[in-house]
Backbone bond lengths (Angstrom), bond angles and torsions (degrees), N, CA, C in turn:
res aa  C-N    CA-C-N  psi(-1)  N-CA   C-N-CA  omega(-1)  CA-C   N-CA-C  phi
1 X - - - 1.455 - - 1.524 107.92 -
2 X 1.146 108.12 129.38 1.872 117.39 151.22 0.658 137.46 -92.75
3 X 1.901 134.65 123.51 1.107 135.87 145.27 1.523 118.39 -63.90
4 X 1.559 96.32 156.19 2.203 109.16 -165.65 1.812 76.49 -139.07
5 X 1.658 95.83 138.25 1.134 86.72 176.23 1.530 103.23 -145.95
6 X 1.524 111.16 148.10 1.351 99.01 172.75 1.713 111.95 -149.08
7 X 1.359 122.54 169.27 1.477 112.08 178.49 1.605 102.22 -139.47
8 X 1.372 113.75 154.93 1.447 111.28 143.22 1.650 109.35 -171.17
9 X 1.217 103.00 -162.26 1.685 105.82 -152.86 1.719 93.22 -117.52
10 X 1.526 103.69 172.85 1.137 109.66 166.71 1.276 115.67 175.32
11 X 1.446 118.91 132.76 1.334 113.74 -151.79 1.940 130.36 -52.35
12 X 1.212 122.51 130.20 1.644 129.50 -140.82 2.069 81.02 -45.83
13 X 1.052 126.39 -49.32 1.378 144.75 -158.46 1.669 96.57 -48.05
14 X 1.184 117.55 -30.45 1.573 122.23 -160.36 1.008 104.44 -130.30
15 X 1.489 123.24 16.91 1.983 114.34 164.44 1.091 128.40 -68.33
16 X 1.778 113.68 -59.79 1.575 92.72 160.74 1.905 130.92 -44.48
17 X 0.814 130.25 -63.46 1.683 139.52 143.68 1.781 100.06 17.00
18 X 1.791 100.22 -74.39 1.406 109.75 -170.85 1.446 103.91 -73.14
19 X 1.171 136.19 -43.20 1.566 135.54 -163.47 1.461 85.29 -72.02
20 X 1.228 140.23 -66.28 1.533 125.54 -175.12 1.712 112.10 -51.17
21 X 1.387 123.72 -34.01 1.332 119.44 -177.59 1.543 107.44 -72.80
22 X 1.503 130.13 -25.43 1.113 125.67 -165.13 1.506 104.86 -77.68
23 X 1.675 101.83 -32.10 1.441 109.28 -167.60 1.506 133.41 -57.36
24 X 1.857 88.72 -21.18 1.594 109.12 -178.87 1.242 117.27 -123.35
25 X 1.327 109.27 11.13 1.563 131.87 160.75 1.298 122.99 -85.50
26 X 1.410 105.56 -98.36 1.387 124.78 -175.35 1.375 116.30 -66.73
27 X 1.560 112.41 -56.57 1.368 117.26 -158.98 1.939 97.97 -66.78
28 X 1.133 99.23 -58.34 1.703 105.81 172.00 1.376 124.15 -12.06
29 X 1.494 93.35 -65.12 1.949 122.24 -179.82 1.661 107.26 -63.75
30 X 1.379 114.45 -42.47 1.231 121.34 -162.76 1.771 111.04 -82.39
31 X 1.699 101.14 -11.68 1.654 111.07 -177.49 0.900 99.74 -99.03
32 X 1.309 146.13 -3.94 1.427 165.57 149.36 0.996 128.60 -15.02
33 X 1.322 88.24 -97.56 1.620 132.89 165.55 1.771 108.89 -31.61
34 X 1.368 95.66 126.95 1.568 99.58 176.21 1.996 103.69 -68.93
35 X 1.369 101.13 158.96 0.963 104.06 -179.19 1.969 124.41 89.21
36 X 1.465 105.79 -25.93 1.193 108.76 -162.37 1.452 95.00 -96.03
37 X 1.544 106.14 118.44 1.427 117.09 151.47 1.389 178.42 0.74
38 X 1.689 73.64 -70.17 1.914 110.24 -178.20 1.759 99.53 167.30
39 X 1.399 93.52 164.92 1.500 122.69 168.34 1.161 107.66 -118.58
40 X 1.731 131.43 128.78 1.398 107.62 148.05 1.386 77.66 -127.22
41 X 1.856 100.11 142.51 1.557 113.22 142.15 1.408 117.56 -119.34
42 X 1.448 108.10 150.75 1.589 125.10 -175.49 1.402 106.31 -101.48
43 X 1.345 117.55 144.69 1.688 107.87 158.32 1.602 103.05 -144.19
44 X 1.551 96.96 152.16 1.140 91.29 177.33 1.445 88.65 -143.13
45 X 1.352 132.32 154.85 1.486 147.74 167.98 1.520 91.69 -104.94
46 X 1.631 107.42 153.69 1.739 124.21 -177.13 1.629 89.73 -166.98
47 X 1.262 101.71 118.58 1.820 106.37 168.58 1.670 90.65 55.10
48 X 1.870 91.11 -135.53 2.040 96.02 -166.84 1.325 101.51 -108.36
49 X 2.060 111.32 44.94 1.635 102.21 155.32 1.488 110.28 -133.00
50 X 1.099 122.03 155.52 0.968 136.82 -147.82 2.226 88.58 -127.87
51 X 1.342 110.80 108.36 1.683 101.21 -173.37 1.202 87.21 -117.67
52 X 1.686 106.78 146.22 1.505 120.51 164.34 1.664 106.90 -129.96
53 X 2.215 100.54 148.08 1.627 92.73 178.22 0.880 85.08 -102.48
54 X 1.252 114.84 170.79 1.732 118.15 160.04 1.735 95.78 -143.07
55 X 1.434 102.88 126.11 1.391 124.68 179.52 1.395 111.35 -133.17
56 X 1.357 111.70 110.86 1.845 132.30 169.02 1.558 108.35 -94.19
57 X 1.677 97.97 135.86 0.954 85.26 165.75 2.090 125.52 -129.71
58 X 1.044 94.61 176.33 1.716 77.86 -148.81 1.708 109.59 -147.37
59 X 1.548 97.98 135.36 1.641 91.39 -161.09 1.688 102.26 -72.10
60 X 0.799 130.29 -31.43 1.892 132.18 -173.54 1.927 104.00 -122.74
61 X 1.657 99.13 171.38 1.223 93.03 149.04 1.627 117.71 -103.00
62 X 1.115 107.65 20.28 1.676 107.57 170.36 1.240 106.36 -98.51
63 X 1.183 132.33 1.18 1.309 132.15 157.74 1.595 133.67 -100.93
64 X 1.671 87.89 -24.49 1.894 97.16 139.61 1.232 131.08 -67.82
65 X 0.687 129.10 -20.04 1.874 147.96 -177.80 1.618 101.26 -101.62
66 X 1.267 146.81 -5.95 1.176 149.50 139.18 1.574 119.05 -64.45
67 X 1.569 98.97 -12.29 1.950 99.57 -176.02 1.519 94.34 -124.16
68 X 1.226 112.33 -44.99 1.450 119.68 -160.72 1.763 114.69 -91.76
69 X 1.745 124.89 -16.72 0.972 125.51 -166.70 1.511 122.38 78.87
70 X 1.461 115.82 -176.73 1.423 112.87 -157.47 1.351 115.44 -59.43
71 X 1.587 102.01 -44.09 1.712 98.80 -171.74 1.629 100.44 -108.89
72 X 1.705 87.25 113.76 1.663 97.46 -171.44 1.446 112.29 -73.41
73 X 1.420 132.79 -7.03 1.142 143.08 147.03 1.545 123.05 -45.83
74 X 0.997 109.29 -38.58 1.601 110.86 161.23 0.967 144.65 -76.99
75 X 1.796 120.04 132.75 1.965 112.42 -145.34 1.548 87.61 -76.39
76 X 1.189 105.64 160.84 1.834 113.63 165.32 1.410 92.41 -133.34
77 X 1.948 83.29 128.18 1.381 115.98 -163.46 1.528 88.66 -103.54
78 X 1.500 119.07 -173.74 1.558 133.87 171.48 1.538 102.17 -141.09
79 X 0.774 128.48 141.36 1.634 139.15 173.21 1.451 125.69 -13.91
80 X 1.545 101.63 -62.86 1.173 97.01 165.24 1.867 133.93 -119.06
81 X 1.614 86.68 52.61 1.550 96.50 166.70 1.601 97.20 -84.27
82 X 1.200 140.35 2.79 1.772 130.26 -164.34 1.550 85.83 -79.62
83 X 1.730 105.18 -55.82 1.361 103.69 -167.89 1.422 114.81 -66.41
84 X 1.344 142.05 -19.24 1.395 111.99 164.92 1.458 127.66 -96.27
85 X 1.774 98.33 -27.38 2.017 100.15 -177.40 1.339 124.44 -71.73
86 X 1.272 115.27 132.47 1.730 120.08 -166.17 1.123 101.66 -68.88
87 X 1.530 127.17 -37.79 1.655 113.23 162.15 1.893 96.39 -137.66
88 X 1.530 86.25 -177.21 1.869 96.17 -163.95 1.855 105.48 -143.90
89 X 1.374 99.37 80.22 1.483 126.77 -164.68 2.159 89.20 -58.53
90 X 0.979 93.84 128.32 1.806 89.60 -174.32 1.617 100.62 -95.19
91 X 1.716 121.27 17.11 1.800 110.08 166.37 1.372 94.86 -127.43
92 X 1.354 91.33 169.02 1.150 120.42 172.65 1.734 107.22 -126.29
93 X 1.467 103.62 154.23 1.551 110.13 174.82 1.805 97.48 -101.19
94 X 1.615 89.35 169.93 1.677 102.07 165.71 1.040 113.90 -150.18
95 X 1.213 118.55 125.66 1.954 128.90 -177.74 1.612 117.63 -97.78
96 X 1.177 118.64 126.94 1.264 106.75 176.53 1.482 102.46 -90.80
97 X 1.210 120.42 152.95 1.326 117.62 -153.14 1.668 106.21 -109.04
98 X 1.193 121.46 121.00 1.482 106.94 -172.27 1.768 98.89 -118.49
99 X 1.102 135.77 20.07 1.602 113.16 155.35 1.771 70.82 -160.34
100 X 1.822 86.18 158.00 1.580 91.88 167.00 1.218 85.61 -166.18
101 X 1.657 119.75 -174.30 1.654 119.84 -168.45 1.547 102.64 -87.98
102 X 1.510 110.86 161.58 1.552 101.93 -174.55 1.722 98.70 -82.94
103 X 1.436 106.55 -175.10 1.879 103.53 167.33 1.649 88.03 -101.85
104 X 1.475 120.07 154.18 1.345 108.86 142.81 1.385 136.12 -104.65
């Protein structure tokens, strides 16, 4: 299994805003997608930012490249992430995952 991982910020004022935009964006597309796993996103607010992780997880990278395109290294943005993320990191990491919880 792979983890895809990505982070960014956005001002504390517009988190809820983004956690609802992600919900019908990204996470949507990404539960989709054959192959994909799970979603977890994290948030945390600090002062006036508001940071989110977002970690997929995913049985191949040919099934990352079914959501994400050729170079699975590259973040996939949606239209209007410009307007809320304070910056827009263009990688992504990938973890191969060596313990995770069982299902029962």
């Amino acid at each position: 299994m792979i983890a895809r991982y990505w982070s960014g910020a956005v001002p504390a004022s517009r988190g809820d805003d983004y956690q609802r935009y992600l919900e019908r964006t990204g996470i949507r597309d990404i539960q989709a997608t054959p192959g994909n796993r799970g979603v977890y996103v994290l948030r945390r607010t600090e002062g006036d930012r508001t940071e989110f992780v977002f970690v997929s997880l995913w049985d191949s990278l040919d099934a990352i490249r079914a959501f994400a395109g050729g170079d699975v290294e590259k973040a996939h943005y949606y239209a209007e992430d410009r307007d809320f993320l304070l910056e827009m990191s263009p990688r992504v990491k990938h973890y191969e995952v060596v313990a995770a919880p069982q299902s029962r």
